[in-house]
Every structure is written in C-alpha cells, then in structure tokens.
Backbone as numpy.savetxt, mean C-alpha at the origin, in Angstrom:
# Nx Ny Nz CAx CAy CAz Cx Cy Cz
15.93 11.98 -15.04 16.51 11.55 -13.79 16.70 10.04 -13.84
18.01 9.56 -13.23 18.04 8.18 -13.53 17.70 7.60 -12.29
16.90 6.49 -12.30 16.57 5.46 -10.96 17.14 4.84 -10.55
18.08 4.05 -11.54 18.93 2.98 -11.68 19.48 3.00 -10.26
19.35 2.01 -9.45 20.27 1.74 -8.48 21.23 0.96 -8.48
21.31 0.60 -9.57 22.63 -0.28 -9.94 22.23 -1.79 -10.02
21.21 -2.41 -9.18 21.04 -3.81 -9.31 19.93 -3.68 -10.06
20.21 -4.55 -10.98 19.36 -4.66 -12.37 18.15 -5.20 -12.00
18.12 -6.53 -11.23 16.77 -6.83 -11.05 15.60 -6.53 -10.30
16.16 -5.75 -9.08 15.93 -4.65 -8.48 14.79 -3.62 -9.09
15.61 -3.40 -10.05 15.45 -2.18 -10.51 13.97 -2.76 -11.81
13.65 -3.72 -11.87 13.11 -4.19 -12.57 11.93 -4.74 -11.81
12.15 -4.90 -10.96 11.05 -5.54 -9.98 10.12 -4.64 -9.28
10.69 -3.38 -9.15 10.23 -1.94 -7.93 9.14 -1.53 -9.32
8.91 -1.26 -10.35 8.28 -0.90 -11.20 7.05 -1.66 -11.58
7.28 -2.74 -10.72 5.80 -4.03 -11.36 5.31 -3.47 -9.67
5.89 -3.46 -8.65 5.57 -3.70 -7.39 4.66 -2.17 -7.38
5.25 -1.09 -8.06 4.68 0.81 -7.88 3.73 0.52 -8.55
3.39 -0.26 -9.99 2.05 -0.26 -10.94 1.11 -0.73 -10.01
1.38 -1.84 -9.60 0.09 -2.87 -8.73 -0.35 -1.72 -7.70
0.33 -0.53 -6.70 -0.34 -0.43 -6.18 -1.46 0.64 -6.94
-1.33 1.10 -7.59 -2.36 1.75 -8.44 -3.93 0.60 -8.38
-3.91 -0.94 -8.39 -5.02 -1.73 -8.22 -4.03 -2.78 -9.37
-5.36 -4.20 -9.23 -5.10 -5.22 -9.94 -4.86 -4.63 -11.74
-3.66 -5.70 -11.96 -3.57 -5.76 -13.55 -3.04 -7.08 -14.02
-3.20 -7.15 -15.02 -3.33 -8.18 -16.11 -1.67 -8.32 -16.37
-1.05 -9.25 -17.30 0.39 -9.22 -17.52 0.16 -8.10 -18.63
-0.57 -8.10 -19.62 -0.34 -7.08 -20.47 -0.44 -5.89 -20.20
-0.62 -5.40 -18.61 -1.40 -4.43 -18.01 0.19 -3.70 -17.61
0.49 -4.74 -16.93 2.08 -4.87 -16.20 3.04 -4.39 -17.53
2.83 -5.31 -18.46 3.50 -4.76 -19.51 3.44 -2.88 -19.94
2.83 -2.92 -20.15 2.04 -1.48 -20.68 2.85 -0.34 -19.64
2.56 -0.60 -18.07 2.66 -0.05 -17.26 4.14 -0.31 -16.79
4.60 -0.70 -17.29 6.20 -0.96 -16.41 7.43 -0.98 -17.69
7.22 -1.22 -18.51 8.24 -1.62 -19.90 8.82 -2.70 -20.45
8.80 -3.56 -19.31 9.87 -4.60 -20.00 8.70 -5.65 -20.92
9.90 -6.13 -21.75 9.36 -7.25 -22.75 8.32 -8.12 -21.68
7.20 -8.82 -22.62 5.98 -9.79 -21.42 7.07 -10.91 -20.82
7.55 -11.38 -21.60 8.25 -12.75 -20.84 9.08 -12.22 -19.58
9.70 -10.66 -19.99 10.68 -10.40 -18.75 9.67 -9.84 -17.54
8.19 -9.55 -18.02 7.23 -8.89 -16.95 6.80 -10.17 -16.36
6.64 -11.38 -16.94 5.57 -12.60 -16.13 6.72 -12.87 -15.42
8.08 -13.17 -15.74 9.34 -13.90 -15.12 9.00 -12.91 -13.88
8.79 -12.16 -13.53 9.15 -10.37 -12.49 7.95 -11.34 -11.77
6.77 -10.84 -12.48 5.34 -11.23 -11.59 5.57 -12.32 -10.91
6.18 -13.35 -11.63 5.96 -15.01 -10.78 6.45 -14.77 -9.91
8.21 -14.54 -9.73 8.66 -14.56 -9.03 8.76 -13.45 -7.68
8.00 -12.27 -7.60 7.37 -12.17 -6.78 6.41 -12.59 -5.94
5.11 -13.59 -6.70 4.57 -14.07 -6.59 4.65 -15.54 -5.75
6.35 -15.99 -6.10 6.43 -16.68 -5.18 7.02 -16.06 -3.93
7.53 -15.23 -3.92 7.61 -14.77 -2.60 6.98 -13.93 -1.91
5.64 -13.88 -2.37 4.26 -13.16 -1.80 4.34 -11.97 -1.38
5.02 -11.20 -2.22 5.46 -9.67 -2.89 4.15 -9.36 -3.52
3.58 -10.62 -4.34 2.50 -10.28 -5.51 1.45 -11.56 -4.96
-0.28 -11.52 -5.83 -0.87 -12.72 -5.24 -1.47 -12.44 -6.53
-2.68 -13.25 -6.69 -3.68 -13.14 -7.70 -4.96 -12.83 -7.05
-5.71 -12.28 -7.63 -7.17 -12.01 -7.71 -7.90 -13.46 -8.33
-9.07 -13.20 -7.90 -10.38 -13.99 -8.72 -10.08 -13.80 -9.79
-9.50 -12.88 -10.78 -9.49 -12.92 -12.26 -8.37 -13.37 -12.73
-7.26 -13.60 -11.94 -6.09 -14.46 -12.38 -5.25 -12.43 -12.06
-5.84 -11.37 -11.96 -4.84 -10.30 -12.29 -3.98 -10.69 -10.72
-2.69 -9.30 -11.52 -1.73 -9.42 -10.12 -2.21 -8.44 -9.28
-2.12 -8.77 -8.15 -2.37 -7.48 -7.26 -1.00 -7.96 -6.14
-0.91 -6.86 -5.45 -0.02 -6.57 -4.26 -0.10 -7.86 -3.58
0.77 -8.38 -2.70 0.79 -9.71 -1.95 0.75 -9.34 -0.50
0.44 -10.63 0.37 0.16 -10.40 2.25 1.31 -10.47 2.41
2.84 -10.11 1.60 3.86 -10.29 2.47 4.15 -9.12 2.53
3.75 -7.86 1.95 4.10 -6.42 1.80 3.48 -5.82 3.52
1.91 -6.64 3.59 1.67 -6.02 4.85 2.34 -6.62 5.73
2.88 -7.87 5.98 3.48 -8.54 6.87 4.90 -7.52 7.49
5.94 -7.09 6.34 6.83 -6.36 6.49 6.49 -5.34 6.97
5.65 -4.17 6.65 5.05 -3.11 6.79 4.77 -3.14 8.53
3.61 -4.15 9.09 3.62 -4.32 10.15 4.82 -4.73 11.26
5.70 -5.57 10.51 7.35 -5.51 11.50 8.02 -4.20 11.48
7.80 -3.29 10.43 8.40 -1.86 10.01 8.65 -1.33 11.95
7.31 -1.71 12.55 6.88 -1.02 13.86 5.73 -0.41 14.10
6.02 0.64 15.19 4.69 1.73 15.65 4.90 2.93 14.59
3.55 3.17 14.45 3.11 4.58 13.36 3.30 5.70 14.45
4.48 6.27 14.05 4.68 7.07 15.06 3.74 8.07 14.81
3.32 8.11 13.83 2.77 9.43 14.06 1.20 9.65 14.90
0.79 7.73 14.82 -0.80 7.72 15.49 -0.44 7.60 16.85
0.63 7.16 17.14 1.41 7.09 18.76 1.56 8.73 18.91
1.73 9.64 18.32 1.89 10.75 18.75 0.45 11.31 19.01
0.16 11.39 17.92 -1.39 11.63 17.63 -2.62 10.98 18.93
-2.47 9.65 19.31 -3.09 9.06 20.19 -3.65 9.77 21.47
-2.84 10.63 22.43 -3.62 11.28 23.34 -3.68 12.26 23.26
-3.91 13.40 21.81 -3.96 14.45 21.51 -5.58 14.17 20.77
-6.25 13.23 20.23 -6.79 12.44 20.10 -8.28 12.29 21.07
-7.74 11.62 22.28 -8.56 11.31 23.33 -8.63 12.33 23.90
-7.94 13.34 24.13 -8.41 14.51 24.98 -9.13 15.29 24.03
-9.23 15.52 22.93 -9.77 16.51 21.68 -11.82 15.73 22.36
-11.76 14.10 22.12 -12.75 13.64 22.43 -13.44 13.96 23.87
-12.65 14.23 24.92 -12.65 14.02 26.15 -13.74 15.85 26.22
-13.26 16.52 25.70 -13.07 17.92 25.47 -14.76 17.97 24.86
-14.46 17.61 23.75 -16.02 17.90 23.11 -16.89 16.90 23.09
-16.93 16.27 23.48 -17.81 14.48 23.53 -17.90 14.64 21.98
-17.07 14.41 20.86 -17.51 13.78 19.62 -16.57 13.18 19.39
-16.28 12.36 18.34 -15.09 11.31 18.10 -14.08 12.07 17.47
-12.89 11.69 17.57 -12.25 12.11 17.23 -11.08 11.42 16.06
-11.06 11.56 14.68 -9.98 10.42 14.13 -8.86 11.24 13.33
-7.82 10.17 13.40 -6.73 11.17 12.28 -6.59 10.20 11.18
-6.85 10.80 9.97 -7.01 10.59 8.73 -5.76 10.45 7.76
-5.29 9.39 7.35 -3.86 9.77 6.44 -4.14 9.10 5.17
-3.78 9.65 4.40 -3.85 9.72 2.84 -2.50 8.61 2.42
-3.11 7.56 1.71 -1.98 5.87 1.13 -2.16 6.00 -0.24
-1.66 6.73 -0.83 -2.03 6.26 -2.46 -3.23 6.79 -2.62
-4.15 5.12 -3.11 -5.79 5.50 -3.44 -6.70 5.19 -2.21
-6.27 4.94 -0.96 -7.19 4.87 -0.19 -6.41 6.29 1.11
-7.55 5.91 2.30 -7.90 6.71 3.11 -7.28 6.32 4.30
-7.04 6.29 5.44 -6.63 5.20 6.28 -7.30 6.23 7.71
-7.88 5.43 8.80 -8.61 6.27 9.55 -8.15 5.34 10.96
-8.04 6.15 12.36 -7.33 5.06 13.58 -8.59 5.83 14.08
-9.91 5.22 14.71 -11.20 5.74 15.69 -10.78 6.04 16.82
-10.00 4.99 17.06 -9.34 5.15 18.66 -7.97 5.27 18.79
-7.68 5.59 19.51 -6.01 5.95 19.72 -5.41 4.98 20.22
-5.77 3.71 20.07 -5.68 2.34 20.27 -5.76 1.45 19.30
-6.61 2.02 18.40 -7.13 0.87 17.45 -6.15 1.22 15.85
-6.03 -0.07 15.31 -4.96 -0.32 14.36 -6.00 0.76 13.24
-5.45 1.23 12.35 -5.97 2.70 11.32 -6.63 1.33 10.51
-7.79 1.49 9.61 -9.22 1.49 9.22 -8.65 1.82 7.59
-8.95 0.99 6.65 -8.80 2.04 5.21 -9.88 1.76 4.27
-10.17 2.88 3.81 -11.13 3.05 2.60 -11.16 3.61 1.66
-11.76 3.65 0.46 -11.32 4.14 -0.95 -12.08 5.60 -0.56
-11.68 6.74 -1.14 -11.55 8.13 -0.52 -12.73 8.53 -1.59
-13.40 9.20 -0.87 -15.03 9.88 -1.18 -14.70 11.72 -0.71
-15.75 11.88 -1.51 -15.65 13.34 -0.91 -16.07 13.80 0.40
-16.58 12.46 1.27 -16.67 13.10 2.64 -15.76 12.65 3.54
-14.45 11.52 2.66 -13.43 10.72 3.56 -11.94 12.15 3.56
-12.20 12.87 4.55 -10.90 13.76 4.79 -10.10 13.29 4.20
-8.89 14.24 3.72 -7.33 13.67 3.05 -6.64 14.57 3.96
C-alpha cells in the first residue's frame, strides 16, 4: 500500500513523528525505525525540533514535543468524555462508587475521574482497563 501523499517532506517527517510515539529514541534509533539516510533523519529531527513537533530528553534522545499537545488541545472538546460526562455522574449518583471512562492512546491509558476533569494518563497495567 502506498502512503505517499505526494509531498515529499511530509511524507518524511510523519514517520519520525509515528516512531517517537512508541517512546524516546536516539538518531540511530530514528534511523533504524523510519529509513531514511542519518543525515536525512537528524535534518527531519532538528527541524521538527525547532518547531516543537520534537524536544529532547535528559539523554539528548528525541521524544514527542509540547507543541503536539498544544494543537491536540485547540483540536477542542473530547466529544466523547462530553458525552460520556453525565452518563458518568449518574452511574456514580446511582451506586455511590466512582465512576471513570478509560480510553486506550497508543502505550498509555487515559482516565477522566470526573466528568469535569481533563482525562489522567498512565502506562497500562493489568489492572488499568483498556
């Protein structure tokens, strides 16, 4: 199946951005995990990096950048915890125990306690619902 969307750099950039969220990596990591030659993977990294697409870790690796959540959060309301929200509080209202809805991100967990409160995330255990 071809990906190609036609803009080359694009198309070159979405593949460093899908590895990272798997967790932090190294350029040779990026390499390994994405294809292109290292010089054409660090050129990708930086320049995400300057536009805070990408950041660094304590170890110098790349990880995901605060501008992904920044966008993410303008995206809007999670419709689905807005739906979820007073289906939610009455479930609680009903049985006096808490009540949360649980959604599955990749490698973590994401949990909203209250039907108010912004969703909670954690790396998924066998007692964190999916």
């Amino acid at each position: 199946m071809d990906n190609s969307s036609g803009v080359g750099v694009l198309d070159k950039a979405a593949p460093v951005l899908s590895a990272l969220e798997a967790g932090p990596a190294t350029l040779a990591g990026l390499v390994a995990g994405t294809g292109p030659a290292r010089p054409t993977a660090h050129r990708l990294a930086v320049a995400l990096e300057h536009h805070r697409l990408v950041a660094r870790d304590m170890q110098g690796r790349f990880v995901l950048g605060p501008r992904l959540a920044e966008l993410s959060a303008a995206a809007g309301e999670d419709r689905l915890l807005a739906a979820a929200g007073p289906v939610l509080a009455r479930l609680r209202d009903i049985t006096g125990e808490s009540a949360q809805l649980w959604r599955r991100r990749a490698t973590t967990a994401c949990a909203s306690p209250q039907p108010s409160d912004p969703p909670a995330c954690a790396t998924p255990s066998r007692s964190v619902p999916s």
